[in-house]
C-alpha positions as YAML, in Angstrom:
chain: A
units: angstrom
residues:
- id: 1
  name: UNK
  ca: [38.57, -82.12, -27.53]
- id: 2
  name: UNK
  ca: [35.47, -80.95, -28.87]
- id: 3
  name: UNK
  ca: [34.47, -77.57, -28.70]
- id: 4
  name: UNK
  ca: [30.70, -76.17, -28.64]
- id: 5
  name: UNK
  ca: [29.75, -72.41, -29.23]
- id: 6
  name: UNK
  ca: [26.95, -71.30, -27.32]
- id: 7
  name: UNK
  ca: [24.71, -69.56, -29.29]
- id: 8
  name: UNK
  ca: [23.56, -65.52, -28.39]
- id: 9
  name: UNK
  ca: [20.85, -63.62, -29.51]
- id: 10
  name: UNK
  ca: [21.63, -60.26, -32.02]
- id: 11
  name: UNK
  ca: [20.33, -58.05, -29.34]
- id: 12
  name: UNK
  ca: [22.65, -57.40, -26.36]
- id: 13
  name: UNK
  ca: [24.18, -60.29, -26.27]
- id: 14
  name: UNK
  ca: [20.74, -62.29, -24.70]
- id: 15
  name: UNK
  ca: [20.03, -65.55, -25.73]
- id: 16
  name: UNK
  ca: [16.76, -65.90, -28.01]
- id: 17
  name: UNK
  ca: [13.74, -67.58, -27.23]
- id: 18
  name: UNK
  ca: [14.36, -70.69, -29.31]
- id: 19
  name: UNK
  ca: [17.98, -70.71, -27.77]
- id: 20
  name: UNK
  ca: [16.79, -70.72, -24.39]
- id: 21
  name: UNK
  ca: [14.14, -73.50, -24.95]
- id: 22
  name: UNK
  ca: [16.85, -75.54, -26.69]
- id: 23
  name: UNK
  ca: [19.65, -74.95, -23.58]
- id: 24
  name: UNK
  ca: [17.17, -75.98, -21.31]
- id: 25
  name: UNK
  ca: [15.74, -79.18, -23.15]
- id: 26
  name: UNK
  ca: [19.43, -80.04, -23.56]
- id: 27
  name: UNK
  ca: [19.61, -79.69, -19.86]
- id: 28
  name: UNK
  ca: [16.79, -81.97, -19.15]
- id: 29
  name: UNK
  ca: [18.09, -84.42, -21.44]
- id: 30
  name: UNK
  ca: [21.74, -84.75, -19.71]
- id: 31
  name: UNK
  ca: [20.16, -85.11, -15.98]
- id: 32
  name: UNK
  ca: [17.86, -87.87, -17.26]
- id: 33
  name: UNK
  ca: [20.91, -89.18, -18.70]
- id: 34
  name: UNK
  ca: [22.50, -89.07, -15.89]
- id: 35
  name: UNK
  ca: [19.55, -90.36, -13.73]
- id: 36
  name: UNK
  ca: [19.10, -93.27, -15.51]
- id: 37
  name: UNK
  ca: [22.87, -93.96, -15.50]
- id: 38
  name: UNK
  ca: [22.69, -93.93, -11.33]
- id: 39
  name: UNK
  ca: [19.99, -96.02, -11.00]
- id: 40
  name: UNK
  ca: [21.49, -98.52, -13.26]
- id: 41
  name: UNK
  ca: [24.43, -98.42, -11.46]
- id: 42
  name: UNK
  ca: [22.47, -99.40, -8.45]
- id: 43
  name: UNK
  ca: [20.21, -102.21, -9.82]
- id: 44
  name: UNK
  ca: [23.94, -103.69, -10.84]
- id: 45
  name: UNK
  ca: [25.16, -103.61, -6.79]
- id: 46
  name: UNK
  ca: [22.45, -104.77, -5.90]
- id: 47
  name: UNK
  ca: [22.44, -107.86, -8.25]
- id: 48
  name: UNK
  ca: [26.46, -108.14, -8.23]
- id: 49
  name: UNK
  ca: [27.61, -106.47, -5.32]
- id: 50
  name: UNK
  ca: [31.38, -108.16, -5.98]
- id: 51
  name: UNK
  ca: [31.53, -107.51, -9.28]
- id: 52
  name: UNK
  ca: [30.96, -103.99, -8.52]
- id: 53
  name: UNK
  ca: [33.35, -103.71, -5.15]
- id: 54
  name: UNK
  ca: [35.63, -105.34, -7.62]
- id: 55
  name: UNK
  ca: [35.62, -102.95, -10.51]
- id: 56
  name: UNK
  ca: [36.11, -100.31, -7.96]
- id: 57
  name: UNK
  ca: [39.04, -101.69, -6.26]
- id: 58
  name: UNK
  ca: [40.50, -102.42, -9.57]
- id: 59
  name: UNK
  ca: [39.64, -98.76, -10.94]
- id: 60
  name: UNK
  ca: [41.38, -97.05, -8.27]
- id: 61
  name: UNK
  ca: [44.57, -99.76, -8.49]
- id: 62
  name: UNK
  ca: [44.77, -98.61, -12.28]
- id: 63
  name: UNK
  ca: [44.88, -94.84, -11.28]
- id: 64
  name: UNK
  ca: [47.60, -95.27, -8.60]
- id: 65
  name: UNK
  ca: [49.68, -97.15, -11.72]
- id: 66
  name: UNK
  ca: [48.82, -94.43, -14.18]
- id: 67
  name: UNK
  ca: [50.08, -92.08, -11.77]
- id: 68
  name: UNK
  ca: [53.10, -93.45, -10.69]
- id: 69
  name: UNK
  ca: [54.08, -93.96, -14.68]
- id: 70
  name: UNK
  ca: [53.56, -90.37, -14.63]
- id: 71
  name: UNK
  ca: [55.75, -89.52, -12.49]
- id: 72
  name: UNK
  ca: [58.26, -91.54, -13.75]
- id: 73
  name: UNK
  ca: [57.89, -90.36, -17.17]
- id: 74
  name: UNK
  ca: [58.13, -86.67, -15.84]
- id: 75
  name: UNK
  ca: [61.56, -87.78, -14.17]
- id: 76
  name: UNK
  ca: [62.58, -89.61, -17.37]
- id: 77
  name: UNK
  ca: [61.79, -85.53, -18.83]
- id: 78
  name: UNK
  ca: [63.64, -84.11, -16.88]
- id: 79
  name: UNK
  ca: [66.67, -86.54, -16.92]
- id: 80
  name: UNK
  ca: [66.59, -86.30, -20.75]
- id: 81
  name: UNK
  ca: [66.47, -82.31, -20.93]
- id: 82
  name: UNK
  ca: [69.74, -82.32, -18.64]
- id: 83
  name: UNK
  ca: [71.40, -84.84, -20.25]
- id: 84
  name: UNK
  ca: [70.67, -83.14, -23.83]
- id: 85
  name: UNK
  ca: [72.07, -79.56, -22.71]
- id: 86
  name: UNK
  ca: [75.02, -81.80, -20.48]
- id: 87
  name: UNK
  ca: [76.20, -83.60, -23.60]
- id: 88
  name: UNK
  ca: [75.72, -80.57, -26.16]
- id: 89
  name: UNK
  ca: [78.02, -78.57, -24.20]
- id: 90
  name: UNK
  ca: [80.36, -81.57, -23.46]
- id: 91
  name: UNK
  ca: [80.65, -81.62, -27.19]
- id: 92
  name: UNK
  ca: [80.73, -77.93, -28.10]
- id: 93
  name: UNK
  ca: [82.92, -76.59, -25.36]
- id: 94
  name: UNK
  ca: [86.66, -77.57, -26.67]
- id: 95
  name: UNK
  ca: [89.55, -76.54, -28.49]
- id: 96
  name: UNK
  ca: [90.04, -76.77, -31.95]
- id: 97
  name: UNK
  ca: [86.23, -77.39, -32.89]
- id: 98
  name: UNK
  ca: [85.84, -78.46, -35.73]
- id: 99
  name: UNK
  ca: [82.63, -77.23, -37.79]
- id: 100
  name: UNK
  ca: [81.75, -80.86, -38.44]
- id: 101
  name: UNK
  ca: [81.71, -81.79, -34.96]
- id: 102
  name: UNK
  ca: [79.62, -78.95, -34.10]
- id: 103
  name: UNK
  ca: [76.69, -79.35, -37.01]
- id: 104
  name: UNK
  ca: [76.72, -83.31, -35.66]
- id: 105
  name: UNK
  ca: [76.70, -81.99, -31.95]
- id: 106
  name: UNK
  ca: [73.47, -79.40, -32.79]
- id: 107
  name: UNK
  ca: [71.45, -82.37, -34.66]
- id: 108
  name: UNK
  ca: [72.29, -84.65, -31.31]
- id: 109
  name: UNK
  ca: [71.11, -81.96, -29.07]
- id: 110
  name: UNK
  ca: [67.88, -81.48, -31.27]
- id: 111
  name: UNK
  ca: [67.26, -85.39, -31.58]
- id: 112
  name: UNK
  ca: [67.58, -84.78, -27.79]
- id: 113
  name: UNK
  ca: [64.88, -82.58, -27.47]
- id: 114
  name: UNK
  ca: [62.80, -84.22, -29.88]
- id: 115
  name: UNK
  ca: [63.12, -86.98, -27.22]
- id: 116
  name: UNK
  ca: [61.68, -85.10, -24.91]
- id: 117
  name: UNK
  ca: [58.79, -83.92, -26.65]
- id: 118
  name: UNK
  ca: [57.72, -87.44, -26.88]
- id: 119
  name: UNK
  ca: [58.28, -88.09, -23.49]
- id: 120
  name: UNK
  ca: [56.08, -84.79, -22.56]
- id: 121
  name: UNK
  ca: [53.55, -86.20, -25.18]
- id: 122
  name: UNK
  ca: [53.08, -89.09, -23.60]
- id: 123
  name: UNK
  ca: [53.05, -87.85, -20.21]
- id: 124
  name: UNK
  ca: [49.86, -85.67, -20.92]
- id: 125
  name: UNK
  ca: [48.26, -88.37, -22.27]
- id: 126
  name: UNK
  ca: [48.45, -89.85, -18.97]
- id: 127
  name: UNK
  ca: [47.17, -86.53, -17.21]
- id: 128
  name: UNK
  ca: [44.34, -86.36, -19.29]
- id: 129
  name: UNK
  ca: [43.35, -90.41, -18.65]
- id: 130
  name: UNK
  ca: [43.21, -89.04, -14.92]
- id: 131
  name: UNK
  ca: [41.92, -86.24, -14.93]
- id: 132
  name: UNK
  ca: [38.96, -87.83, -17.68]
- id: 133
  name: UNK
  ca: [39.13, -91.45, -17.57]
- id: 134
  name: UNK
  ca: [39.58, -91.22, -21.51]
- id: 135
  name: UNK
  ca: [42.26, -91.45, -24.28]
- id: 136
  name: UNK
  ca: [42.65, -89.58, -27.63]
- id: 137
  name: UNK
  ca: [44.43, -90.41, -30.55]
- id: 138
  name: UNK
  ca: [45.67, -87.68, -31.32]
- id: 139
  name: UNK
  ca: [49.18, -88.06, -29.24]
- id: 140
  name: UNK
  ca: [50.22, -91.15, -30.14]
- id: 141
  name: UNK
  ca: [49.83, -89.91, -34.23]
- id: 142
  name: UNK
  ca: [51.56, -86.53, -32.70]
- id: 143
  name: UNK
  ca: [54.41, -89.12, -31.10]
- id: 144
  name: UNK
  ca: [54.76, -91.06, -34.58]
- id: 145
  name: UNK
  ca: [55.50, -88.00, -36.82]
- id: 146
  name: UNK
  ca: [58.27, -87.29, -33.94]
- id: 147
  name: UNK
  ca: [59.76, -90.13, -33.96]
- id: 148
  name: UNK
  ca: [59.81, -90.22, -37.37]
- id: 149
  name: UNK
  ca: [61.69, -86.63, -37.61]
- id: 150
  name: UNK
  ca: [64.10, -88.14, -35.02]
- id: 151
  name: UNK
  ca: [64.52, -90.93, -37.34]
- id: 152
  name: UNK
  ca: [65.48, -88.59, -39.97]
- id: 153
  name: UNK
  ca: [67.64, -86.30, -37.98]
- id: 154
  name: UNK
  ca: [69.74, -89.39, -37.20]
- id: 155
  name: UNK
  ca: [70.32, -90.95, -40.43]
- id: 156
  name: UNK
  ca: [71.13, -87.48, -41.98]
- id: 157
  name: UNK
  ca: [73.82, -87.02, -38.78]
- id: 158
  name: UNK
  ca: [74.97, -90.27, -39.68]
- id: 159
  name: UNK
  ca: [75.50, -89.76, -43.30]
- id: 160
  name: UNK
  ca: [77.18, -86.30, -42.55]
- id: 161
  name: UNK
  ca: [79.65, -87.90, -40.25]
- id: 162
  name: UNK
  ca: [80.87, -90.88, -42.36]
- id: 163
  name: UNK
  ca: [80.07, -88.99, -45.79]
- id: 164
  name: UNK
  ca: [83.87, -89.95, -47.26]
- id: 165
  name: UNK
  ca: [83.53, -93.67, -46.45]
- id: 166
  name: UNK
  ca: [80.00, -94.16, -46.46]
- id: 167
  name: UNK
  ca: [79.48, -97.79, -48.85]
- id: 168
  name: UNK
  ca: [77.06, -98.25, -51.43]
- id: 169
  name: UNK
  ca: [75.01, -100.77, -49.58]
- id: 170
  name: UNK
  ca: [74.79, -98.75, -46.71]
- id: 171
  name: UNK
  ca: [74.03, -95.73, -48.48]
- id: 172
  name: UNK
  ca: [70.82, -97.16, -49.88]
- id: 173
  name: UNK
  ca: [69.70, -98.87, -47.20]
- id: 174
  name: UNK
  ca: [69.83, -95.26, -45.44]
- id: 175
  name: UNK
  ca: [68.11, -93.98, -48.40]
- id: 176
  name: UNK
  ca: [65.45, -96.01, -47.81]
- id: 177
  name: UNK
  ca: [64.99, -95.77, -44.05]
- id: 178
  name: UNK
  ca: [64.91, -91.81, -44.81]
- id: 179
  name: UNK
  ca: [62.21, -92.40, -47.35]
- id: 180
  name: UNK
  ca: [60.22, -94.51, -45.10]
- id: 181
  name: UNK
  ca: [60.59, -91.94, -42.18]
- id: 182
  name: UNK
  ca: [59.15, -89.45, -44.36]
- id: 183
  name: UNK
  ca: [56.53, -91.63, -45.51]
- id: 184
  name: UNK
  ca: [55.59, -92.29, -42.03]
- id: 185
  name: UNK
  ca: [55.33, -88.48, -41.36]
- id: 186
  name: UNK
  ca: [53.41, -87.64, -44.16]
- id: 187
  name: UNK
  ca: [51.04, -90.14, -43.82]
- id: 188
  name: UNK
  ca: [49.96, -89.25, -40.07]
- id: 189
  name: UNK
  ca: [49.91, -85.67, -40.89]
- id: 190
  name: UNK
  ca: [47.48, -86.62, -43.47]
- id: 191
  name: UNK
  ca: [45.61, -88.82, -40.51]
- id: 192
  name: UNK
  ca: [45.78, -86.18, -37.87]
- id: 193
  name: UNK
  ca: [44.54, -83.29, -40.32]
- id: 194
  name: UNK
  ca: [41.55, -86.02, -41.61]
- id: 195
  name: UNK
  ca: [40.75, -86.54, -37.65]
- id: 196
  name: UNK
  ca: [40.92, -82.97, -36.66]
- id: 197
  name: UNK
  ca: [38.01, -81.89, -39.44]
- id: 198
  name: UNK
  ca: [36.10, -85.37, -38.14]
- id: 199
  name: UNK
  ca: [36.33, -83.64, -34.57]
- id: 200
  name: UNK
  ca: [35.46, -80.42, -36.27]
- id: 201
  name: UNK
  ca: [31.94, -81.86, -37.70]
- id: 202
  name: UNK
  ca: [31.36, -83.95, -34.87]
- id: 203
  name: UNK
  ca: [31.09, -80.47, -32.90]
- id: 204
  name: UNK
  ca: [29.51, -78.54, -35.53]
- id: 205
  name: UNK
  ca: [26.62, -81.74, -35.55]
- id: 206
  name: UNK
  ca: [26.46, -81.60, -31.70]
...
């Protein structure tokens, strides 16, 4: 989200002349924005008054979905997060542990929780469509780089596990998967740092 600083003059705090004049020709501009918005919106009822009844029915049908996905990916949260601590402990909690089990039962419990980041992700993404009627990018890069880390996490657990009888072939392709994960998270780290300066300038130039 962009952010704007509001500009104060040296002395107490006060705005400054200039400032002020600038604020409120800013001011005017966004209520004739707005103005002129509203009166299109009426010329367009007027001329298509089902088009527009439609749009409306079919705006408020795709909140009531957006919301009920919510709420289903906030169960889906919550499921995971108890199932994550359930099974860690399931796997931690016995006799003779052995200190492989336990390094391949703390990567399980943190590909768990990885899981539920991107669940939690997601699920602001929908509470900021309601709440704004808009979408960012920015999650769904945020989502990639975690997926790819889970990606990771699981081929290294897999590795660990069957390191005595691990073949050739499958050794390299897991080579390759974990150099493709890490690919993949380098290269939208590198987009999500190159999109936060371009939401940077765009507020600076604002």
């Amino acid at each position: 989200m962009a952010k704007y600083k509001v500009g104060v003059g040296e002395q107490g705090g006060t705005p400054s002349q200039p400032e002020q004049d600038a604020s409120q020709a800013q001011q005017a501009d966004y209520e004739r924005n707005v103005q002129r918005m509203r009166e299109e919106e009426r010329r367009h009822m007027q001329e298509d008054p089902v088009a527009h009844a439609a749009g409306s029915i079919l705006d408020k049908t795709d909140t009531f979905i957006y919301a009920a996905v919510g709420f289903c990916f906030l169960l889906g949260a919550v499921v995971a997060l108890v199932y994550s601590f359930w099974d860690f402990g399931a796997a931690v909690f016995v006799k003779d542990l052995a200190p492989q089990r336990l390094a391949t039962a703390i990567i399980d419990f943190v590909s768990g929780l990885l899981l539920v980041l991107i669940i939690t992700e997601v699920l602001g993404t929908v509470i900021h469509y309601l709440k704004a009627h808009e979408t960012s990018l920015r999650p769904f890069l945020f989502i990639g780089i975690v997926s790819a880390t889970r990606s990771i996490l699981s081929v290294g657990a897999r590795l660990s596990v069957e390191s005595a009888g691990v073949k050739p072939d499958d050794f390299i392709h897991a080579m390759i998967e974990l150099g493709v994960s890490a690919a993949v998270v380098l290269a939208l780290g590198v987009t999500l740092k190159l999109l936060g300066k371009l939401v940077e300038l765009g507020s600076s130039g604002e």
